[in-house]
N, C-alpha and C positions, 0 to 999 in steps of 0.2 A: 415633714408633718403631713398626715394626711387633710387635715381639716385645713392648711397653711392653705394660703396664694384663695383666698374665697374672693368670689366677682364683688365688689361692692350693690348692693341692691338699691341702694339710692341713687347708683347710676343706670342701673335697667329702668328703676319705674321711672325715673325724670326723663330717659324716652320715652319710654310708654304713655308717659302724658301730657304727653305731643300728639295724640292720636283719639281724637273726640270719635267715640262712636256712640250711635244711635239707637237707642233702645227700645226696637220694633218686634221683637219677637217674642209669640207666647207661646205657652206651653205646649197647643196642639202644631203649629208651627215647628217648635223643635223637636218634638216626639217626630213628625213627620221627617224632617232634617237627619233625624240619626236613623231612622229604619233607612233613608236613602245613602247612608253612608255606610251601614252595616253588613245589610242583604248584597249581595252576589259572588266572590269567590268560593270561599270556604263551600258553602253548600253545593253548588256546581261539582266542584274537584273536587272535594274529596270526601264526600258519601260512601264510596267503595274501598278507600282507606279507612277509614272511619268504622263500617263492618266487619271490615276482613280484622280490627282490635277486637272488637266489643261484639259484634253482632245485635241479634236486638236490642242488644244495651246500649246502643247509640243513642236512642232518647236520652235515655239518663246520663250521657256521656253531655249531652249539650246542653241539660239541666245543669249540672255540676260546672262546667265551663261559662253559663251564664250566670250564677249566681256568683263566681270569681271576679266576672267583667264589670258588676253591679259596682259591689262596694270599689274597684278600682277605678270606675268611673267619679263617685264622688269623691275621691280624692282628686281626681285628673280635674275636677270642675274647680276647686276651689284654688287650685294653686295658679292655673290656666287664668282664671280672672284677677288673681292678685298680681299676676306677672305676664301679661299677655304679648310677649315678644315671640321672634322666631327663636328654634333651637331644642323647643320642646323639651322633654326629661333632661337633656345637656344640660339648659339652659339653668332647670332648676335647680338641679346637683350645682354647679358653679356656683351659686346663689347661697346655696347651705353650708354645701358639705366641701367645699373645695375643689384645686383643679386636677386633682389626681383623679377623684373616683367621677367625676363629670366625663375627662377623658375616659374613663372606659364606659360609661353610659356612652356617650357618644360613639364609642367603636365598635358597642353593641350593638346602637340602631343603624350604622352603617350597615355593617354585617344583616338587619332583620331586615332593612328595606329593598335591599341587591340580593338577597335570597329568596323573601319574599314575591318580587319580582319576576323573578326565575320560577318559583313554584307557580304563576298566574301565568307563565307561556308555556309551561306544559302543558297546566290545565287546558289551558284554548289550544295547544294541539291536537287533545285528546278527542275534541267537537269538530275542529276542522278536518284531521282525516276521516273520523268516522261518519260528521254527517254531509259537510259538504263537497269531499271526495269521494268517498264508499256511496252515499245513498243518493246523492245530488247528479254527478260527473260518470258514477261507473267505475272510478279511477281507486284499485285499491295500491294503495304505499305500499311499497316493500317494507318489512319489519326493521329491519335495518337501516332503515331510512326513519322509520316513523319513532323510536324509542330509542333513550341510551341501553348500555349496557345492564344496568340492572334495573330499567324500569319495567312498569310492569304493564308489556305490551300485551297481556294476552296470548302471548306466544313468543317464546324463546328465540335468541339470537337477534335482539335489538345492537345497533354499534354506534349511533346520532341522530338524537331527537330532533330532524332537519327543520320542521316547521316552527317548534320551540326558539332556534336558534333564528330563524328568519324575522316573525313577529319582533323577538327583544330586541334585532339590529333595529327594525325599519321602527318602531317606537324610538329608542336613541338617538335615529337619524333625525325624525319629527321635534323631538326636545334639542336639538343640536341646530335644528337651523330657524329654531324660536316659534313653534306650533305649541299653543299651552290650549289645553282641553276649555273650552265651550259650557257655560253652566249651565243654557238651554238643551245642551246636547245630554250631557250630563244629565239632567232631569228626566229626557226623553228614554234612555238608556237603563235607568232607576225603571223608570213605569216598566220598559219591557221584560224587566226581571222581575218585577214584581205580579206584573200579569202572568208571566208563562210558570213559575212557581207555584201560585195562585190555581191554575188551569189544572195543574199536576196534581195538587193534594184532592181537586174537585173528581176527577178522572178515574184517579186510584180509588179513592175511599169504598167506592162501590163495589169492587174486586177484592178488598182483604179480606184473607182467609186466615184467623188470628190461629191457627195449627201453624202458621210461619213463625213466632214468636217465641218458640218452647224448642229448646230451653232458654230464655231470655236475656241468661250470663252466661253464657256456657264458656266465656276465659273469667269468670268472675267477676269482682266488682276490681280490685286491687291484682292486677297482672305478678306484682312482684318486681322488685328496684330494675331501674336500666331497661326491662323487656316491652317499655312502651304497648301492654297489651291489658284487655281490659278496661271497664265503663271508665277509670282515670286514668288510665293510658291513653284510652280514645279521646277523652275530655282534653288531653294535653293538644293531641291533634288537632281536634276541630276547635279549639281555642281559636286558632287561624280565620273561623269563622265569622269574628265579631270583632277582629282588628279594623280600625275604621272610628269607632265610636268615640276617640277623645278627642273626632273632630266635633261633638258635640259638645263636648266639653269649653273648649276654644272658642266658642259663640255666648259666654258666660257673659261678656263684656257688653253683646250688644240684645239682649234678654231683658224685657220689661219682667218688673217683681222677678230677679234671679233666684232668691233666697224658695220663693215659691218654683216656680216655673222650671227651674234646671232639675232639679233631683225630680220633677214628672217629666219632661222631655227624655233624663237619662236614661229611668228607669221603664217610664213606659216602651220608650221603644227597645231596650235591649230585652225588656219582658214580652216586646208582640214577636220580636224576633225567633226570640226562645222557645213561645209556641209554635212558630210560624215553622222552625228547623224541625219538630220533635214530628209536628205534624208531616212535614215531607220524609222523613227518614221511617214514621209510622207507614206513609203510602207504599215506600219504595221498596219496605221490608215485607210487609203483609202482603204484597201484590207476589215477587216472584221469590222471596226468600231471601235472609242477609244473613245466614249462618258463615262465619269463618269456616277457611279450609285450614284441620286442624294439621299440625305437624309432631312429632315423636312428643310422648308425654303429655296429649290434649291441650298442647301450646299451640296457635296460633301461628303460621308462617308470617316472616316480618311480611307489613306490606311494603312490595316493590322490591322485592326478593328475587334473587335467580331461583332460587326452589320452587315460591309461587306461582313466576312465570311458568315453569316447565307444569305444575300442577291444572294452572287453568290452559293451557295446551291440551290437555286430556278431553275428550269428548264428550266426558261428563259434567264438567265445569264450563263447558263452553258460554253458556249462558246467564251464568253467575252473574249477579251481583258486584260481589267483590272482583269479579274481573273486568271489569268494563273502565275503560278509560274516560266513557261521560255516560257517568251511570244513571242519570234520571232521564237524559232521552233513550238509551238503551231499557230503562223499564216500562216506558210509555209502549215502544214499540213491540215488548214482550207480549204486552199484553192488549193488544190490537188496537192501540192507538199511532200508530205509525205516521203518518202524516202530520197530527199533533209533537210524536214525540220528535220527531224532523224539527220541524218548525223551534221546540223549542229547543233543539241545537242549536239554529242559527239566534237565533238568543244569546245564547251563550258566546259564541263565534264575534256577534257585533257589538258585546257589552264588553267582555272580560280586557281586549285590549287598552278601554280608559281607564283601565286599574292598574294594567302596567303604566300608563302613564305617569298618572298619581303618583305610583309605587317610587317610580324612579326620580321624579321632580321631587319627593319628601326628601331623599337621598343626599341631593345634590342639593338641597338646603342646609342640612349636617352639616356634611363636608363645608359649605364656604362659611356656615357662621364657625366654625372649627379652626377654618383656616385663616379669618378674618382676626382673630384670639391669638393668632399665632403659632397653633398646636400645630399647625401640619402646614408646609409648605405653601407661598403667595402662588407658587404656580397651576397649583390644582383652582384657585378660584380665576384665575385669567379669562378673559370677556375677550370675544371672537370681536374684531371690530367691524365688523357685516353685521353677524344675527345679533348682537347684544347679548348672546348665553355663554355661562361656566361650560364651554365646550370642552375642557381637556379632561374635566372630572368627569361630566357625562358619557363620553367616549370611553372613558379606563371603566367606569360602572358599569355600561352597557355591554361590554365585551366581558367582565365578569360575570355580568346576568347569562349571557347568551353562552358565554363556556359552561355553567352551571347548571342552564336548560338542556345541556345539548346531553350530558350524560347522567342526571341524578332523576329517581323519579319522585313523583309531585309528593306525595307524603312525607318523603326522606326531606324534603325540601321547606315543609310545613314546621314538620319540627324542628328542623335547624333555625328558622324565623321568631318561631314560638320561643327558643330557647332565650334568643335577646330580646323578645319583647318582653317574655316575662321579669328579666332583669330589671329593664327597664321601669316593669311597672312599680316592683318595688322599691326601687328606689323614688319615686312618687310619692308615697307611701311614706317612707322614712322622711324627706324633705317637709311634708306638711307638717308631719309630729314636729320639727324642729322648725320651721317657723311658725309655729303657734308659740315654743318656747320662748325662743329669742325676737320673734319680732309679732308680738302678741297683741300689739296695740296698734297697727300697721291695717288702715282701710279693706275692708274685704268685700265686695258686692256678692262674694256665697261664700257660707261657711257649711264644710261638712257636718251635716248632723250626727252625732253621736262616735266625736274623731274616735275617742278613745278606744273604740270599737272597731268602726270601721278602719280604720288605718293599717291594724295589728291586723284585721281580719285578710284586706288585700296581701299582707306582707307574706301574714303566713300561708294566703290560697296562692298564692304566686309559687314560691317553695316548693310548696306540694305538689301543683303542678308541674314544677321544674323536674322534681326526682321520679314522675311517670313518666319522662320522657325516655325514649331508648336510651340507651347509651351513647350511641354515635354520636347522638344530637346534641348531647351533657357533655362529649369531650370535644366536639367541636367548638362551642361556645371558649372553654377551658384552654383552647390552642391558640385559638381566635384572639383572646382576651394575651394570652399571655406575647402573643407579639407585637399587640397594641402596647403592653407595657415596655416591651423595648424601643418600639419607635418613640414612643414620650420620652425615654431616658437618653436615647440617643438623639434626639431629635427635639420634640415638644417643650422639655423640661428648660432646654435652653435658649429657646426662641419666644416663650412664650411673654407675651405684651403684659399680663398682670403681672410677671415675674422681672418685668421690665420697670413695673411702674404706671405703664400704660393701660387707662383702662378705657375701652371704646365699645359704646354701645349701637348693635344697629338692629333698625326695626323691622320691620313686615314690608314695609312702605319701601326700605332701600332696596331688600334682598329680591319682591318684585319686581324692581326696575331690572336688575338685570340678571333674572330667573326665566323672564317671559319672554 
C-alpha cells in the first residue's frame, strides 16, 4: 500500500516537544533572514543561462519563478511549524503519505542537494578562472582544464572543469573533519553579496540602452514541452535562484505573532528578492545585450551546448552575454567598470563556497535521518571516531559533487536540481491539504491563509514548471527516481524500523551533535 507503513505523528511532535524555542523574531528580522538565505547563487551563475532561454524575458522568467516560490513558501511555513524536526519534505511525506513516496522525496532531495552542489562549483569556477586567474595572476587556464566537455566554456574543447572539481573536494574535506560554517561569517558573506549586486544595478542603470530589449521574447513566452527555452523554460531555470527560502519557513517555531509575521517575512523578502533579480538581469541586459544565440528554426541553442560552445568561439559572440561564464563581472567590465566589476568577482569567489557548504551538510542530514529509519544502510551514517562527522556519506556525496562538477555545465546542473526540488515542493503541498484533513485539530502556530488556494496553486506551479524543464533534466529525475525504487524494494522495504515496528524519532538537537 502506498499510504501503508505512515510514521506515527505523535511520535515526531512528542520529540519536537522537547525542544522549547523562543519567540524572538519579527517580521522585519525575518524578511531580512530570507533575503540572506535566498540572494546569491542563482543570480551569480546563471544569468547567462538564463538569456541564452529567454533573453530579455529573463525578467519575466524570475517573475513567474517568484510568484511559484510565494505560494510554496506558505505551505513550507505551516507544515515546518506544525512538525519542526529534521528531514524536511522526507519528514513530512512519512508523516502523511507514507513510507514509499517519503522514500522518493528523500531520494529526490538527495539527488537536488549533490547536484545542486555541483552546479555552485562550477559556478565559482567560472569567477575564479576568469577573475582571479585571467585578471588578478595573468594566468589564463587551458580550456581543457577549465570546463567539462560540454560546458559552456566560451570556447570549444573543454575535457575537466579542474577548479570545479577541487573547490567540491576541499569543501568535503572541511565537512569531513568537522568544520561547520560560522553564522557571523555567514552574515558577513550575505552583506558582501548584497552590496556588490547592490553596486551592479547602481552602475548599470545609467548605461541602458532599452533598443537592448527588442525583441523582448524572441523564444516566446512557452519554448514548447522538453526544449527548456523560453520566459518558462527560463523560469524553470532560475528557479534555482530562490532555493534557500524554506529556511525561512523553519524559523516559524521561533517568530513572535507567526500567524502575522511569517507570510510578511515570506513574502516580503521572496518579493525584495524578485525585484532585486528582475532589476540585475534589467542592468545586465540593457547595458551589453542578452539576446540568445539563435539555432536552426529561431530556437535557441541549449545552454551549455557543444554547438553553443563552438558559436561563442566566433568573434562575433565573443563578448556575449550569454557567453560568459560569470556574467555580471563580465558586464561591469564591458562596460568600463573594470575594477568594480573585478571586485565583484571576488565576491562571488569568497561567498559562493559557503553554499557548497550548506548544500552538502543539507545532504548528509537526508541521508542519516534516511538511514537512521532504516531505508538505507547503518553504514552510510557511521561517525569518524576523531571528527565526530557522517564521514562515509560525505565522502561518497562529495566525490559525486566533484565527478558531476568536473564534466556537466552549470545550467545542465540547475535543472537537474530544480527537477527534484520541485518534486519536493509538491509534495509539501499535497501533505498540508491532507493534514488539515486528517489531523485538523492538531496545534498550528501558522496556518496557510487561503489553503484551498494556495496549496493547489503550488502543486500545480510546481508541475508546470517541471514540464519546462529540458528533457534531460525530466528523464533524469525519471531514472533517478526509478533506481531509488529498486533499492527500497531490494533494500529499504526490508530493513526498514516502521516496517519493523520500530518507531524512532530524532531531533535537530541529535543530528547536530554529530553533523558538526
Amino acid at each position: 500500500m502506498i499510504f501503508g507503513r505512515v510514521k506515527p505523528l505523535d511520535a515526531i511532535l512528542a520529540a519536537a516537544e522537547g525542544k522549547s524555542l523562543h519567540r524572538t523574531l519579527g517580521a522585519f528580522q525575518l524578511t531580512l533572514f530570507g533575503i540572506g538565505s535566498v540572494i546569491g547563487t542563482g543570480i551569480f551563475v546563471l544569468t547567462a543561462a538564463g538569456a541564452q532561454k529567454a533573453g530579455p524575458g529573463l525578467m519575466l522568467a524570475f517573475a513567474i519563478a517568484g510568484a511559484i516560490c510565494i505560494v510554496a513558501a506558505l505551505c513550507y511555513a505551516e507544515i515546518a511549524a506544525m512538525i519542526p524536526v529534521a528531514g524536511s519534505a522526507y519528514t513530512y511525506t512519512y508523516s502523511t503519505m507514507g513510507e514509499l513516496l517519503a522514500w522518493t522525496v528523500g531520494w529526490a532531495l538527495v539527488l537536488e542537494y549533490a547536484v545542486a552542489a555541483s552546479a555552485v562549483s562550477v559556478g565559482w569556477s567560472g569567477y575564479f578562472t576568469g577573475t582571479i586567474l585571467n585578471q588578478f595572476l595573468g594566468i589564463q587556464l587551458p580550456v581543457w582544464l577549465s570546463a567539462g566537455p560540454l560546458a559552456l566554456g566560451g570556447v570549444a574543447g573543454g575535457f575537466i572543469n579542474l577548479p570545479a572539481v577541487v573547490i567540491a573536494l576541499l569543501v568535503t574535506w572541511l565537512l569531513i573533519i568537522g568544520t561547520s560554517e560560522s553564522a557571523k561569517v555567514n552574515a558577513i558573506l550575505v552583506g558582501i553579496k548584497v552590496v556588490a549586486l547592490t553596486a551592479f544595478i547602481f552602475l548599470t542603470y545609467g548605461k541602458i540602452d532599452t533598443a537592448q530589449f527588442s525583441p523582448f521574447l524572441p523564444a516566446g513566452v512557452f519554448g514548447g514541452f522538453g526544449t527548456g527555452v523560453g520566459a518558462v523554460g527560463a523560469a524553470a531555470t532560475i528557479f534555482f535562484a530562490y532555493v534557500g527560502f524554506d529556511a525561512v519557513s523553519t524559523a516559524a517555531e521561533e517568530t513572535k505573532n507567526p500567524q502575522r509575521n511569517v507570510p510578511i517575512g515570506l513574502i516580503g523578502s521572496l518579493l525584495f528578492c524578485t525585484v532585486f533579480y528582475i532589476l540585475v538581469a534589467a542592468g545586465a541586459i540593457g547595458t551589453i545585450g542578452g539576446q540568445p544565440i539563435m539555432g536552426p528554426g529561431g530556437i535557441p541553442f541549449p545552454a551549455g551546448s557543444e554547438e553553443l560552445a563552438r558559436q561563442c568561439a566566433m568573434p562575433q559572440h565573443a563578448q556575449a552575454l550569454v557567453c560568459s561564464n560569470e556574467a555580471l563581472a563580465h558586464v561591469l567590465r564591458t562596460i568600463g567598470f573594470g575594477k568594480i566589476g573585478n571586485m565583484l568577482g571576488i565576491a562571488a569567489f569568497v561567498a559562493l563556497p559557503s553554499v557548497i557548504l550548506v548544500l552538502l551538510f543539507g545532504q548528509t542530514r537526508i541521508f542519516f535521518v534516511m538511514s537512521r529509519d532504516g531505508l538505507l544502510p547503518n553504514a552510510l551514517s557511521k561517525v569518524h571516531p576523531k571528527w565526530k562527522t557522517p564521514h562515509v556519506v560525505t565522502a561518497i556525496t562529495g566525490a559525486a559533487v566533484a565527478f558531476a562538477a568536473a564534466f556537466l555545465p552549470v545550467g545542465a546542473l540547475a535543472d537537474i536540481a530544480n527537477a527534484g526540488t520541485l518534486y519536493a515542493f509538491m509534495m509539501v503541498a499535497i501533505a498540508v491539504l491532507i493534514l488539515r484533513k486528517k489531523e485538523g485539530h492538531r496545534p498550528r502556530s501558522f496556518r496557510t491563509p487561503a489553503v484551498w488556494f494556495v496549496a493547489p496553486a503550488t502543486i500545480v506551479g510546481c508541475i508546470f514548471l517541471f514540464f519546462n524543464l529540458p528533457s534531460a533534466a525530466m528523464l533524469v529525475l525519471v531514472i533517478w527516481g526509478a533506481i531509488g525504487l529498486v533499492v527500497y524494494y531490494l533494500y529499504g522495504y526490508r530493513t526498514s524500523h516502521v516496517g519493523h515496528g520500530r518507531v524512532e524519532v530524532l531531533t535537530d538537537d541529535a543530528i547536530d551533535g554529530i553533523t558538526h
